[in-house]
C-alpha positions in Angstrom: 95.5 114.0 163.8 96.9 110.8 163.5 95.1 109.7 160.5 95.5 113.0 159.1 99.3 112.7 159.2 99.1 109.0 157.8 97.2 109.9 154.9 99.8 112.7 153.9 102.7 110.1 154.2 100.2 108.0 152.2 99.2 110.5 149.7 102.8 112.3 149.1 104.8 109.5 148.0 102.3 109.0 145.2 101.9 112.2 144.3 105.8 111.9 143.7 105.5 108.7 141.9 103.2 110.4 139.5 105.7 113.4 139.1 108.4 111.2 138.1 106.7 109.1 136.0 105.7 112.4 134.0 109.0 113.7 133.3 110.2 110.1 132.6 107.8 109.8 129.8 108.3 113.2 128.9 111.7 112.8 128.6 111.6 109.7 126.4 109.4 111.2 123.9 111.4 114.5 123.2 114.8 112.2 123.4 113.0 109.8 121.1 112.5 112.2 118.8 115.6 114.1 118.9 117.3 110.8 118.1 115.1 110.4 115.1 115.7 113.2 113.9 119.4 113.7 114.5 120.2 109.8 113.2 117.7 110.6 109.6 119.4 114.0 108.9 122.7 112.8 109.4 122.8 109.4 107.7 120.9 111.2 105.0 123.1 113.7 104.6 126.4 111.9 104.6 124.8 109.2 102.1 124.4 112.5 99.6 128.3 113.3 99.9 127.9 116.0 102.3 130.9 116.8 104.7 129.9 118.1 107.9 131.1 117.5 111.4 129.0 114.7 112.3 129.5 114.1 115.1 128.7 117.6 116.7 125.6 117.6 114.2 124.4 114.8 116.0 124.5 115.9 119.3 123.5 119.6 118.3 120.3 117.8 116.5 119.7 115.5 119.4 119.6 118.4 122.1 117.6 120.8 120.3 114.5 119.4 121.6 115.6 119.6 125.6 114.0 123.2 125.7 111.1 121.8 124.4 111.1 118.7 127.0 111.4 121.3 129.8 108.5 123.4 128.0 106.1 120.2 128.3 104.9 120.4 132.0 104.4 124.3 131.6 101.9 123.2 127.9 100.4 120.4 130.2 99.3 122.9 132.5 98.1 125.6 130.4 96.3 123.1 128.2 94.0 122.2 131.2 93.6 125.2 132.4 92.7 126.7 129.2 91.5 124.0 126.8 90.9 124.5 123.4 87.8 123.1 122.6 85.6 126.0 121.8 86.7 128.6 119.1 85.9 131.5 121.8 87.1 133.4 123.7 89.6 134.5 122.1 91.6 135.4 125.1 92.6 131.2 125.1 94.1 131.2 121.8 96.1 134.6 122.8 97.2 132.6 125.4 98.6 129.4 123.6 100.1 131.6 120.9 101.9 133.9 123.6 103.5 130.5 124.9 104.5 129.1 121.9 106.2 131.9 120.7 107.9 132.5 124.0 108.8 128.9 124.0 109.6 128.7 120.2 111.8 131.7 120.9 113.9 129.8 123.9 114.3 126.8 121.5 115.6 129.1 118.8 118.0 130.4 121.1 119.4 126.8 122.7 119.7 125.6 118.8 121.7 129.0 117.8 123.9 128.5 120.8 124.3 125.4 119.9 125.7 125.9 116.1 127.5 128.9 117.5 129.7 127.0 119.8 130.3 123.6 118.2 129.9 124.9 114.6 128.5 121.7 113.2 127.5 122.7 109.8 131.7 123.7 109.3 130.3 127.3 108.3 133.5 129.4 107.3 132.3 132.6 106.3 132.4 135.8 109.0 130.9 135.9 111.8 127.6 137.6 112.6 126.4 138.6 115.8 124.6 136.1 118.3 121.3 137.8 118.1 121.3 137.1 114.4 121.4 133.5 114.6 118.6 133.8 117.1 116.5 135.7 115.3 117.3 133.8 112.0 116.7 130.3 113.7 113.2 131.7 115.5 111.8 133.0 112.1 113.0 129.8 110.2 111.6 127.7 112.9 108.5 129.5 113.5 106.4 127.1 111.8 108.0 124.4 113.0 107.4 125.7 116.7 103.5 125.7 116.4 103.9 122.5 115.2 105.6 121.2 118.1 103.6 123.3 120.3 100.3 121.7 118.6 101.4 118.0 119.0 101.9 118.7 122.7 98.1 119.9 123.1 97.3 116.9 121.1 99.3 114.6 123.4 97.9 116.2 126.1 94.1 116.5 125.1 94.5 112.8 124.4 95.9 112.0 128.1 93.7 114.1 129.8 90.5 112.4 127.4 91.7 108.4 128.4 91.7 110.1 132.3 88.3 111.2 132.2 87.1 108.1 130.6 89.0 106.3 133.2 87.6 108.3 136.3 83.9 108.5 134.8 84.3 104.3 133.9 85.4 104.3 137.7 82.8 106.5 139.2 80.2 104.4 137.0 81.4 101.0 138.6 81.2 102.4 141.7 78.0 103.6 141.3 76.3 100.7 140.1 78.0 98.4 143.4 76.3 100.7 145.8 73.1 99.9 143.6 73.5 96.9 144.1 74.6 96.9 147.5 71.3 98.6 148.2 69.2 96.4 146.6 70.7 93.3 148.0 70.4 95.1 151.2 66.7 95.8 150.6 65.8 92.3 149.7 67.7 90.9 152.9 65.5 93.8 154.8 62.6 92.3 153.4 63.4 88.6 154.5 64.0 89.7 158.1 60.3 90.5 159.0 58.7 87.6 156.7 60.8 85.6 158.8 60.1 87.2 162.3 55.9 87.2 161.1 56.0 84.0 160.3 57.9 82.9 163.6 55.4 85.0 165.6 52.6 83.5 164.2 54.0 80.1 165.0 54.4 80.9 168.5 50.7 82.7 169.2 49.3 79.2 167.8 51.2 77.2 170.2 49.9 79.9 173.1 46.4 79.2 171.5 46.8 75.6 171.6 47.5 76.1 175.5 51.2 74.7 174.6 53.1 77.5 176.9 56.7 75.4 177.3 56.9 74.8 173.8 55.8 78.6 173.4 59.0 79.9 175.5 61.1 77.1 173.9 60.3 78.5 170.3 60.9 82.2 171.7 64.1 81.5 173.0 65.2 79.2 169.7 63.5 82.6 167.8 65.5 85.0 170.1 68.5 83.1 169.2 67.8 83.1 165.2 67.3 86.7 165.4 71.0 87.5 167.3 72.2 85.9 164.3 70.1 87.8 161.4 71.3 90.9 163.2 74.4 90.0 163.2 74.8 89.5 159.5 72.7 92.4 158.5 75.9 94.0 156.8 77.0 90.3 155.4 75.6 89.7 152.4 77.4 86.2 151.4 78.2 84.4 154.3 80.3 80.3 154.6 77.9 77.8 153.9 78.5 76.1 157.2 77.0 79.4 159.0 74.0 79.1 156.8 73.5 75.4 157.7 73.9 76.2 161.7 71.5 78.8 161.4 69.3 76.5 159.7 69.5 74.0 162.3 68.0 76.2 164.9 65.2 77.5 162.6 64.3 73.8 162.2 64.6 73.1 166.0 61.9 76.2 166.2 60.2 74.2 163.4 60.2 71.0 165.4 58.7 72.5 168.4 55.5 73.4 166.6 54.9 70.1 164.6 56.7 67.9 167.0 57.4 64.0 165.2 54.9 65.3 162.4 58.7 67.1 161.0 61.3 65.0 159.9 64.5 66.6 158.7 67.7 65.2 157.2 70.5 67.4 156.6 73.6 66.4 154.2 75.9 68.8 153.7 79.4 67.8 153.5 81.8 69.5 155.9 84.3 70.3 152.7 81.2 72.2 151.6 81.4 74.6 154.3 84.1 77.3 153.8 81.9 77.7 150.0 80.1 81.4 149.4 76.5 81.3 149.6 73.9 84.5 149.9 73.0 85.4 153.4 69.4 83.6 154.9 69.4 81.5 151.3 68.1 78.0 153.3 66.0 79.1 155.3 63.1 80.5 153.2 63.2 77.4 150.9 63.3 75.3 154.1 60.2 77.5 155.6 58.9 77.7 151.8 58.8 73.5 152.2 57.1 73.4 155.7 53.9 76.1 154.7 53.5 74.3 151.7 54.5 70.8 152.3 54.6 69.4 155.4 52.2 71.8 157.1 49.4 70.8 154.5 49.7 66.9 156.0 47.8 65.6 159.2 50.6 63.1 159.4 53.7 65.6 158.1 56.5 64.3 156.0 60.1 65.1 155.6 62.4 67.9 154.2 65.6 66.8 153.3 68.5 69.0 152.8 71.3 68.0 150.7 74.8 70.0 148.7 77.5 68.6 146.9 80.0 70.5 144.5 79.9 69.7 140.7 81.9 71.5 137.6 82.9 74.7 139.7 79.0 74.9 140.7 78.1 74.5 144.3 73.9 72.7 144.0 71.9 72.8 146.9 68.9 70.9 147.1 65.7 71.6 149.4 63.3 68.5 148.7 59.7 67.7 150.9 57.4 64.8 150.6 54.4 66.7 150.2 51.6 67.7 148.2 52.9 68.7 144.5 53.3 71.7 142.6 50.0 72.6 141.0 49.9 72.5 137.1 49.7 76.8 137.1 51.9 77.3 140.0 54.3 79.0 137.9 51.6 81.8 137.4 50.3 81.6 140.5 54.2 82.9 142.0 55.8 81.0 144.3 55.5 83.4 147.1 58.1 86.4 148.7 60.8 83.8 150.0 61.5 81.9 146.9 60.9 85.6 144.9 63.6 86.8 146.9 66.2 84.2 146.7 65.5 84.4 142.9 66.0 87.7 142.7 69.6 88.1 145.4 70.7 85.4 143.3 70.4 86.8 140.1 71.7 90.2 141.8 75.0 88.5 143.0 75.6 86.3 140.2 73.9 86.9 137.4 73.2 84.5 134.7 75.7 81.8 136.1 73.2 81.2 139.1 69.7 79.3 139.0 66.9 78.6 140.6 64.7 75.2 139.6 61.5 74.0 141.7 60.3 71.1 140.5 57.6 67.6 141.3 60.0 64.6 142.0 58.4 61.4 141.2 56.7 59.4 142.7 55.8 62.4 145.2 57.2 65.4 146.3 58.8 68.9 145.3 62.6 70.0 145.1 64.0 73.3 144.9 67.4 73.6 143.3 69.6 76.4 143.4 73.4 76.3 141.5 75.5 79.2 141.9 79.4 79.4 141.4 81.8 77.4 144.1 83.8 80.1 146.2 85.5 79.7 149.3 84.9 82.4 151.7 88.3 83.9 152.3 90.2 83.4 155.6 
């Protein structure tokens, strides 16, 4: 109930803005052409050597179009509930030619009042009955009426076109973020059981290998890796400094397994940390390094982990000392992990993101990924 009632105080006051900013445009036009008209007939006429009394002429010409300003909303209306975009039915038309009339009748009778009681055009000959300056002014201004009455429906056909555009642009946005929300979130799904397979495996090897403590160790390194993918299954950027502690205790799972055959060297500035970077980014180029690289040597190697901040780009750089790319590795795929990291990139950040993997010489293989510097807020 009480969200109910904030949402009407919410909803209300704009709903009055929008009124109000209606009839202040709606007034502007009609004054603004009411002045037109009123300043070009009367400097016109007194240029020709006319003699009227200009001054009510100007005011009489100025406020013939308020019946037509309070007419607008009631056109408005009409012309959405009965647009006129088809030639049938019939009944439509009927419609928007009753209301003009009716409305080019009013008018008639404001502007005949009008001359009648300030007698602008210095008329000195008898007068006639009011209802003969009504009828006279509606059957002069007849034309003029469905004019006026057409330039509303125009006005109002273009409005209501620019709105629909607007809310169909809107709705398309907004569909195409959930698509990619959903993908993202897909790919992300897809990371969490390559990770928790691969971490399994590791830990039935070290059970085969009769190394139990290390076996619990890794579990409860694992058991703390996986409190922190669940935690961030609805994050799909996290800071850079949660990515590299998350990292830190996949590698201390890592170094359980191969013991001193794993060297690791992180260096990542603390400066670097608050930067934007895609959820569980490091860690499949890290595990992408040790499958491929340090696993495939009876003495190991190194991976060394390194980001620095360059021309708005933040780089991060995943490099191991072992065996090198292949010459077809490129057709060969580079397996899910790296696959995936391509792909969420090029997802969040489109072309201004970019994955590299490359042979360093004299040995070696570095993966490189640049995507745009932003701070995570606070």
């Amino acid at each position: 109930m009480r969200q109910l009632v904030e949402y009407d105080s919410f909803v209300e006051p704009a709903a009055v803005r929008i009124r109000v900013s209606r009839w202040i445009w709606i007034t502007s036009i009609w004054f603004g052409l009411g002045l037109f008209d009123a300043t070009q007939t009367v400097f016109t006429m007194h240029a020709e050597g006319m003699h009227h009394a200009w001054g009510k002429l100007f005011v009489t010409l100025l406020l013939s179009m308020l019946p037509w300003a309070v007419a607008t909303p009631i056109i408005l209306n009409l012309s959405r509930l009965y647009p006129l975009v088809q030639v049938r039915p019939i009944s439509t038309w009927l419609r928007h030619l009753g209301t003009a009339a009716v409305v080019g009748f009013a008018a008639s009778g404001w502007v005949a009042w009008l001359e009648t009681s300030l007698n602008p055009w210095l008329t000195t000959y008898a007068p006639k009955p009011f209802i003969y300056y009504w009828l006279d002014k509606f059957y002069s201004q007849l034309l003029s009426s469905l004019l006026l009455y057409g330039f509303v429906l125009t006005i109002s056909y273009i409005i209501d076109s620019r709105e629909r555009m607007a809310r169909h642009q809107t709705e398309t946005a907004r569909l195409n973020e959930q698509l990619s929300r959903a993908q993202l979130s897909a790919l992300q799904r897809q990371m969490e059981p390559h990770f928790l397979f691969n971490a399994l495996n590791a830990v039935s090897g070290l059970v085969r290998e009769g190394r139990n403590d290390d076996a619990v160790q890794m579990i409860a390194g694992l058991s703390d890796c996986l409190r922190r993918v669940l935690e961030d299954c609805n994050r799909q950027q996290v800071p850079l400094g949660e990515e590299v502690e998350f990292l830190q205790k996949y590698l201390d799972i890592q170094k359980v397994r191969f013991g001193s055959r794993l060297q690791c060297n992180v260096d990542v500035a603390q400066d670097l940390f608050p930067a934007q970077v895609p959820s569980l980014i490091l860690q499949p180029m890290v595990e992408n390094a040790v499958k491929h690289g340090i696993s495939k040597r009876a003495k190991g190697g190194e991976i060394r982990i390194a980001a620095s901040r360059s021309d708005g780009m933040l780089v991060l750089r995943i490099y191991n000392d072992g065996p090198s790319l292949p010459p077809n590795w490129e057709q060969a795929g580079s397996g899910i992990g790296i696959a995936n990291v391509r792909t969420r990139l090029q997802s969040l950040y489109g072309d201004a993101s970019q994955l590299i993997m490359r042979n360093l010489e004299p040995g070696g293989v570095e993966v490189s990924v640049s995507l745009p510097f932003r701070e995570a807020s606070a």
